[in-house]
N, C-alpha and C positions, 0 to 999 in steps of 0.2 A: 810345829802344828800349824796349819791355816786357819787363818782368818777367814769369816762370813765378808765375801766381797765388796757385797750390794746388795743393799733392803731394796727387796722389788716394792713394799709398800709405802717406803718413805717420802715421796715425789710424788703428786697430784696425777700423770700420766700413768705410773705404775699401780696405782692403785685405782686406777680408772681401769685398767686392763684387766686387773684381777679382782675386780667386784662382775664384769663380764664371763672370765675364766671362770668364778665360783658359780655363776648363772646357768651356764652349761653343767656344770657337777652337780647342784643342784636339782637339774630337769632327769639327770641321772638315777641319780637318788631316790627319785619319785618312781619310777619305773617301777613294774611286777619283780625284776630281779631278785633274789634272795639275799638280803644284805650281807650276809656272810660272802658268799660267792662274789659277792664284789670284791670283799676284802680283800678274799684269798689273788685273785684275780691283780690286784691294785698290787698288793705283795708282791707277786711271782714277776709281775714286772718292773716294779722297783729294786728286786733281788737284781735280775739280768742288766740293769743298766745302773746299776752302784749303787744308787741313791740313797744314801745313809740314813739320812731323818723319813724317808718314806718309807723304806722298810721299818725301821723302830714304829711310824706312826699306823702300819696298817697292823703289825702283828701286837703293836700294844692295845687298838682297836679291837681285834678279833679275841686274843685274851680279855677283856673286858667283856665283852659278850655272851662268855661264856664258852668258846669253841677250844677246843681240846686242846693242849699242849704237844699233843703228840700230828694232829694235822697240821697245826702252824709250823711245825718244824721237819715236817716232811712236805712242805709247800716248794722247797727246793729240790726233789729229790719224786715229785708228784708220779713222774711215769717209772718209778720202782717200789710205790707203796700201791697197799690195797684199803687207803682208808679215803678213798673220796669215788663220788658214783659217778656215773656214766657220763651226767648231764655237768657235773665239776670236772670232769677228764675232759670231753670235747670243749667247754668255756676255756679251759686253761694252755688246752691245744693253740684255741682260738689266740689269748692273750700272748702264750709264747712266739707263735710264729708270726702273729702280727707287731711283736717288738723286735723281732730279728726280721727283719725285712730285709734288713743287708747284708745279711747272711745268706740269705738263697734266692735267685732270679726269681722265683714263682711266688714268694709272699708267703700267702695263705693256703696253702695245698685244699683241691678237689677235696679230697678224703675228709681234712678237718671241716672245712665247710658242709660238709655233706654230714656227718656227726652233727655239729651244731644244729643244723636245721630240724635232724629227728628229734631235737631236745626243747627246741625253744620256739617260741611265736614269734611273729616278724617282729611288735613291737619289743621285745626283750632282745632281739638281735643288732635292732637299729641301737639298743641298747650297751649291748655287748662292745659294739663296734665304736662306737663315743667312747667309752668305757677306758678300751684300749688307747684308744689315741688319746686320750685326755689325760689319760696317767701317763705315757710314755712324755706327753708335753709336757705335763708338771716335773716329771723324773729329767727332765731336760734343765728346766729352768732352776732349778734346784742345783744339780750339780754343777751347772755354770757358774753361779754365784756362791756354790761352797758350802750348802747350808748342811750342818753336819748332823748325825742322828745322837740321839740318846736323853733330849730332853724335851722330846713328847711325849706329854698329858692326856692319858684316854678321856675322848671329849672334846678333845681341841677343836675337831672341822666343825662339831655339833655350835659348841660354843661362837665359835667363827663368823656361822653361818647366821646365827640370831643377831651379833651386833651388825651384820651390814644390813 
């Protein structure tokens, strides 16, 4: 089994970086978004790119919350269920294809952008769009350093976020 590499917090420089990092999550957060729809959203892209403790921390998040057991678990499988709306299918469009960037020369397809706009106001888009990139960052830095999932506390970013 692996080892946790490197504590991004442990070192005065790393934790300079990620008291910045959480400032932009943060400005997120604040946003009109639906907080769920973040979750789901933060979820489906820490599913596509491994990230072990991000998946445990968004779907233990979203359970906390109250959100169903049966959308959190079809958050991988989102375009063969019919339990999420219009405005959660084109966000998730959004999130999927903006994590697989490398996967197709065009990114974001016409169509899903075109979906997103009929759902959402610019500021929730400018939203959307940090959103993705921000999780896909974290989902970055995370499996770099090995940080594994299964022992996140619903509450932790909450928590997190009042000590800095």
């Amino acid at each position: 089994m692996s080892v946790l590499r490197f504590d991004l917090t442990a070192n005065e420089l790393g934790a300079k970086l990620g008291k910045r990092f959480q400032s932009v999550s943060m400005a997120i957060m604040g946003s009109t978004l639906p907080k769920p729809l973040m979750e789901i959203l933060e979820l489906r892209a820490s599913q596509i790119n491994g990230c072990g403790y991000c998946v445990d921390a968004h779907a233990k998040e979203l359970a906390a919350a109250g959100e169903f057991a049966t959308r959190i678990n079809l958050v991988a499988a989102w375009r063969e269920a019919s339990v999420f709306t219009g405005a959660e299918r084109a966000a998730l469009a959004l999130a999927e294809e903006g994590t697989r960037l490398a996967d197709a020369h065009t990114g974001v397809s016409d169509e899903t952008w075109a979906e997103v706009r009929e759902h959402f106001d610019d500021d929730q888009i400018a939203a959307l769009v940090y959103l993705v990139a921000m999780i896909n960052a974290a989902n970055r830095l995370l499996v770099i350093v090995r940080q594994k999932g299964g022992s996140y506390q619903a509450g932790g970013f909450a928590a997190m976020a009042n000590t800095r």
